[in-house]
C-alpha angles and dihedrals in degrees: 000000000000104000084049097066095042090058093042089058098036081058100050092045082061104043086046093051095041098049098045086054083065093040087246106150113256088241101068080045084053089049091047088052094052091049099052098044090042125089106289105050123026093351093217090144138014122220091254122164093273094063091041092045082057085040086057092043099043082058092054095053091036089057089045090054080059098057101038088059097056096084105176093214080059095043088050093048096049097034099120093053091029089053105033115037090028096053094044089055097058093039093053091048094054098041089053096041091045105078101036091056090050084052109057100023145069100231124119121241102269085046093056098043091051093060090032082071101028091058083050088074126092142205102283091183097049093039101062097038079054088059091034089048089053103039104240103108088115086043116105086247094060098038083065100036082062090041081070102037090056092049084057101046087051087047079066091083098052090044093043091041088053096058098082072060095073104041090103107301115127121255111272112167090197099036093044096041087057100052099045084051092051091048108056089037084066099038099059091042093053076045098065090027097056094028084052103034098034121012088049090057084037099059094033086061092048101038090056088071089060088221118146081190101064091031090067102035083059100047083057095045088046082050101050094030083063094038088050087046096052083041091065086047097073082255140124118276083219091064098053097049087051088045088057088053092049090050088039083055096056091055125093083242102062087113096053093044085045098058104029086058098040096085086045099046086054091054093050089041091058091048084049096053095037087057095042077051099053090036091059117102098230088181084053089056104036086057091050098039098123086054091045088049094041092038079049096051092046092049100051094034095054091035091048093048099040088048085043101051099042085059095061098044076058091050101246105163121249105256098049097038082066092053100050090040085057097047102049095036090097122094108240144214090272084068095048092039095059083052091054098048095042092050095057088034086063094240108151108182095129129052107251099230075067098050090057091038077055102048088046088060092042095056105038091057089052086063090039090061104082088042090054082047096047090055091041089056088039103051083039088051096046083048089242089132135027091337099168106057132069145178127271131201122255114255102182097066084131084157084071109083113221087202121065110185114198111215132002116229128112101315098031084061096048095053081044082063095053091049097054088038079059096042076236102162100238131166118205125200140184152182103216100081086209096059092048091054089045091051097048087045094059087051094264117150083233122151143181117260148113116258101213089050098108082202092056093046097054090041088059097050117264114141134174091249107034106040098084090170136036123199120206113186110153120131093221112089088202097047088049096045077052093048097044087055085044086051100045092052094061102031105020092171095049117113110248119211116173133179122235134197095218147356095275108053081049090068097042088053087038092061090040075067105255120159094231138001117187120197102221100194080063108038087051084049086053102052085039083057088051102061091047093052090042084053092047093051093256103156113243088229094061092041082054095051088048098052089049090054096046083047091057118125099353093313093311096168097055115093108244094210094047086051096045095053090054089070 
């Protein structure tokens, strides 16, 4: 067993190293190594009870992912490229996929509606760490490829809602139609009801014990306790642990879960895609490999030419509608993922040599993607196709704060005022629960999080090239030194102030690199000595000319040991 395992990992090391070399996403690395160490290839493992009890687990967290990322303040900023470009995406798609699924299978028509959309979708996680690789995330072009992304991710809860359809009810348009839309109705308002009324008491409760343990135990109860709820329902697990990361979202502590459950969420993902890998029937494919390879050209190809096309009704321009119809012309994990939930929930509306057939295709176009990409770069770069335009990064991201303030105490609130005096974007955070709902109370654009969490910091907004200032004002000299590495890891070029108690915890943050460091007990000596040397006629010129000199060289000329008594 041993030596099993050692070879399983020593595989998916390699797999992982060798396809993001090639900007291909972990989790199809994760799929090849399951593949490889499953049944039909090495043997290492069988798909016993254990592996399909993670499989069960990485959907759920998966599904979860979804939901925590349908905010419905973003939902509300982004709704006219969300829902329109998005819609029309997915309309067009389907439209197009429809027919020719109706033509050449057996399927009846809900069945071919349902992977009509579901093929629609595309690979949320590779598509993004495509954007990210290449640096145009804050481009046009990657504000709407998001845009569509996001429209996908939301047409999660009327797929996942029709399930319980075709569990063996008749087809009825009106009938049907009604209760999808009653259903998600419902579900988005008990979404922002529950997510407002219980899970906000809930996490201020936890988050008073300042325990990342129980913080994330209780982000994973909250997850199964909703999965098993929807369960009882006569609903899809799937859909309840997507329904816990839509009411998470809504909470003032959407950044710190985010980014507490994402190395976790990784872990489950990649049980969930090992799994999906030693539970494929490679003999089945094999034997089916012209209709995988035909099933995988229609599919980019209709999925290439209507996104295509729906951009340049939109007047996208050329250059950048390819683009976006080759990034987004791959199946995704959404569609795997519903396989995969209809096939433990029992839901046989599709023979299952044609599920497999599915995922295959799936899969495969996920890995076709960066390859897509890479011709698409190459003919551009040889000027073989649109040569003489580029693209050009997005200045109107007004949602990114150039401002990131560190604690939000006393001082943190009073540089929060000078930034809103200055219409100056800022985004404040904080560990004390209290402070953050009294913040938020008084209108500040205050959060929960914890500032030397690289994760936190890059959910809240602060990114290399946009944060132009860092505040630290924490009142412990070893949580800022841990924030201002935190800091220096994701924005190595933003200014760094930080506030300090004494003299001498301002040289120890002066030599950590920060632009500035204040001892506050000394300036507010200092403005205390102001107003006695102004009553005594004391001209303000000459104050002025002895606070410079005492600020000389850091406060050379105080003695360390005499200020640090007086704390």
């Amino acid at each position: 067993m041993s030596l099993s395992i050692l070879i399983f990992f020593l595989i998916m090391f390699a797999l992982v190293f060798i396809l993001r070399s090639v900007k291909v996403g972990v989790l199809v690395a994760f799929l090849l190594a399951g593949i490889i160490s499953g049944p039909y290839v090495l043997n290492l493992f069988e798909l016993t009870d254990a592996w399909t009890f993670l499989g069960d687990l990485g959907i759920m967290f998966l599904w979860f992912n979804i939901g925590l990322e349908i905010n419905i303040k973003r939902l509300w900023n982004m709704r006219h490229t969300i829902f329109g470009f998005g819609a029309a995406q997915v309309l067009m798609v389907a439209v197009m996929l429809f027919p020719v699924l109706f033509g050449v299978t057996s399927w009846g028509i809900m069945g071919c509606i349902m992977v009509s959309l579901l093929l629609a979708m595309s690979s949320t996680s590779e598509d993004l760490q495509l954007l990210t690789d290449r640096n145009q995330l804050n481009t046009e072009v990657g504000r709407q490829t998001f845009s569509i992304l996001l429209f996908q991710d939301l047409l999660s809860i009327p797929l996942l809602a029709m399930l319980p359809v075709f569990a063996g009810k008749s087809f009825n348009l009106g009938a049907t139609a009604i209760d999808i839309l009653v259903l998600s109705v419902s579900l988005v308002l008990g979404v922002v009801i529950v997510g407002r009324l219980i899970l906000n008491p809930l996490f201020k409760l936890v988050s008073k014990l300042r325990s990342k343990e129980v913080f994330l135990i209780a982000i994973m109860l909250n997850i199964v306790l909703f999965a098993l709820l929807l369960q009882w329902l006569g609903l899809p697990m799937g859909l309840g642990a997507f329904l816990a990361g839509m009411l998470m979202s809504e909470t003032i502590y959407r950044h710190q879960i985010t980014a507490e459950i994402s190395p976790y969420s990784m872990l489950f993902l990649a049980f969930f895609f090992i799994a999906l890998g030693m539970g494929l029937k490679l003999d089945l494919l094999l034997d089916n490999w012209l209709v995988i390879l035909l099933g995988l050209l229609i599919l980019v190809f209709v999925k290439f030419f209507a996104l295509f096309m729906v951009a340049r009704v939109r007047k996208v321009p050329n250059y950048e509608a390819a683009f976006i119809a080759l990034i987004l012309a791959q199946g995704g994990e959404f569609g795997l993922l519903m396989l995969q939930t209809m096939k433990i929930s029992g839901i046989n509306i599709l023979p299952e040599v044609h599920q497999e057939i599915l995922t295959a295709i799936i899969i495969l176009s996920i890995m076709l993607t960066p390859f897509l990409i890479g011709i698409y770069d190459f003919l551009r770069t040889k000027g073989i196709i649109f040569s003489n335009s580029s693209i050009k990064e997005e200045k109107s991201d007004t949602d990114k704060p150039e401002v990131i303030i560190c604690g939000f105490g006393r001082v943190g609130q009073i540089v929060t005022e000078m930034m809103i005096a200055e219409n100056i974007p800022y985004v404040a955070l904080d560990m004390d629960v209290n402070t953050v709902m009294l913040g938020r109370e008084r209108g500040f654009n205050v959060v929960y999080g914890d500032a030397t969490h690289s994760d936190v910091l890059k959910e809240i907004g602060m990114m290399p090239r946009r944060t132009k200032a860092v505040v630290i004002a924490l009142d412990n000299v070893s949580t800022a030194i841990d924030t201002i590495e935190t800091v220096k890891e994701v924005a190595p070029k933003a200014k760094i102030f930080a506030r300090a108690r004494n003299l001498a915890d301002t040289k120890v943050l002066l030599k950590e690199g920060v632009e500035e460091a204040l001892p506050e007990t000394i300036e507010s000596s200092f403005f205390l000595g102001r107003g006695v040397l102004s009553h005594l006629g004391i001209s303000d010129n000459k104050i002025e000319n002895l606070l410079s000199y005492m600020r000389q060289d850091n406060y050379s000329m105080l003695d360390d040991n005499a200020v640090a008594d007086e704390q």
